[in-house]
N, C-alpha and C positions, 0 to 999 in steps of 0.2 A: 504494500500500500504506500502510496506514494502520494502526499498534501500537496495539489497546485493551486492550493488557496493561503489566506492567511489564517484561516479556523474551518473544520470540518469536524462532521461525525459520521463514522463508518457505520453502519446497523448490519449484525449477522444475527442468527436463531443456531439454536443445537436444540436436539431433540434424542434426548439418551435413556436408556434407565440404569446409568450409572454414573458417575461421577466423571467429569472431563475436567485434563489441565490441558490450558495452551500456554504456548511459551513462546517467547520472541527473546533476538539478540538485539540487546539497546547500545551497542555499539553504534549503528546504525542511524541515530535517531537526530544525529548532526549538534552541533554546539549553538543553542537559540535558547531565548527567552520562552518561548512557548511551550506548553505544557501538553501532559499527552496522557489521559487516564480511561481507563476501562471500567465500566459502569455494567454490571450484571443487574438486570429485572427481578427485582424483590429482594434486592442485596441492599444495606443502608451504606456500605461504606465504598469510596469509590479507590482504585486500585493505581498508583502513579506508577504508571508504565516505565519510569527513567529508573525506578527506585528496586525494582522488582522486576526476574526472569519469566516468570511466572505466576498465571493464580486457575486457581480451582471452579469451575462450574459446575452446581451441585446437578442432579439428577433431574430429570424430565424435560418440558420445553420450554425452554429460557432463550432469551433475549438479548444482546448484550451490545453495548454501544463501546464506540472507540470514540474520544473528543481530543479535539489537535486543537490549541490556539489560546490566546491568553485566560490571565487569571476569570475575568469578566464573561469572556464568551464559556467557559467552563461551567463557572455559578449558573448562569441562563439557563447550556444546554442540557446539563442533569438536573434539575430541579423536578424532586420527585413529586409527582401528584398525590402522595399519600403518606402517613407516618409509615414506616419501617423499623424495628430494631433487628440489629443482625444477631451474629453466635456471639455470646462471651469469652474473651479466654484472657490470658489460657484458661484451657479447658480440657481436663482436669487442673487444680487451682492449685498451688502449694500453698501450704496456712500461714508458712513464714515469708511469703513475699509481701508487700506491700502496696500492691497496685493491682486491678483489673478492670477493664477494659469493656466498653460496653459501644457498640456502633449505632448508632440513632440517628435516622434522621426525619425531619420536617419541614410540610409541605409549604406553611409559611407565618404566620407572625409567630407569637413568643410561646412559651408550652412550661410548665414547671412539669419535672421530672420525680418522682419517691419513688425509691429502692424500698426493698423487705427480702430477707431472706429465710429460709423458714426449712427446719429438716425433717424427715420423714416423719418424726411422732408429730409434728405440728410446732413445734418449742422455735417460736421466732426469735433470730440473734437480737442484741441491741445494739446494730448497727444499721442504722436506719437515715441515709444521708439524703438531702434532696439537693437539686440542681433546676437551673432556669437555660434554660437553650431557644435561641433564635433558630429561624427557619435556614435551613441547610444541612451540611451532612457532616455530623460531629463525632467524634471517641471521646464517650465521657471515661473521662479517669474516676474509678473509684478507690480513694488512699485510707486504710482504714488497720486498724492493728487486727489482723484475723487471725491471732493467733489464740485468741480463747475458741473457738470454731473443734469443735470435736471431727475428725477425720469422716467423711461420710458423703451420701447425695443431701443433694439440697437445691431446693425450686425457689430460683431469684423471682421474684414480681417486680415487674417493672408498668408503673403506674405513669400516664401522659396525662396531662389536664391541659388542653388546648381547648381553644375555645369556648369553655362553661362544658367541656366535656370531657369524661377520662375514659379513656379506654388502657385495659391491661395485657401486657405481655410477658410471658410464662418462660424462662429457660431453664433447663435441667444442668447444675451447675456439680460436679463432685470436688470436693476437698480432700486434699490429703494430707 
């Protein structure tokens, strides 16, 4: 694929039932200001092609766009029509790191975010952080001392309140 503009977007489809990596050499991608990321249909986080060999396309029929061109045309051309949170990870989590990662994005003005996390018998942690995110495609950093976290599964909720409305998302997170 070859940019004879100063911004484009490539559209392909895959249709699998299994897991697809592509992979490209970013040697190739010449020394410019321009940015160049891959955007997967129902993914929140977008994938910066200069940064990265590779990424993964999960299972079924998915969609995936390629954006060439500055920071601005980028913002526009992915702007998802919908909330999205991705996978957590890592995932599986170690108790003694300090950080995990949540891919979120939105479709457009401001959205408060609440965490919960809660382990099989039900016994919610008391870590309980929230966050305020503008419309776009964010990694909320979660910094929190998990080391009282007994090793085991455990279902993150992830609570949106956009617009006088919350809608929740569910991820299955293990600790070790």
């Amino acid at each position: 694929m070859v940019a004879t503009q100063d911004q484009y977007t490539w559209t392909g489809q895959i249709s699998s039932s299994k897991d697809v990596t592509l992979s490209w050499d970013n040697d190739y991608f010449g020394d410019n200001e321009k940015q160049l990321v891959l955007e997967i249909s129902g993914e929140a986080e977008l994938i910066d092609m200069r940064q990265v060999t590779q990424a993964t396309i999960p299972s079924g029929n998915r969609t995936f766009f390629i954006h060439y061109g500055d920071e601005q045309y980028i913002k526009i051309s992915s702007k998802t029509k919908e909330t999205f949170v991705g996978s957590v990870f890592p995932n599986p989590f170690n108790r003694n790191s300090e950080s995990m990662f949540i891919p979120i994005a939105l479709p457009d003005g401001i959205a408060d975010v609440r965490l919960s996390l809660t382990d099989m018998k039900g016994v919610t942690a008391k870590l309980s952080p929230e966050a305020q995110i503008e419309e776009g495609r964010h990694k909320l950093v979660w910094k929190n001392n998990f080391t009282t976290l007994q090793p085991g599964l455990y279902i993150l909720r992830i609570a949106v309140l956009h617009h006088s409305e919350t809608n929740y998302y569910y991820k299955k997170i293990i600790i070790n």
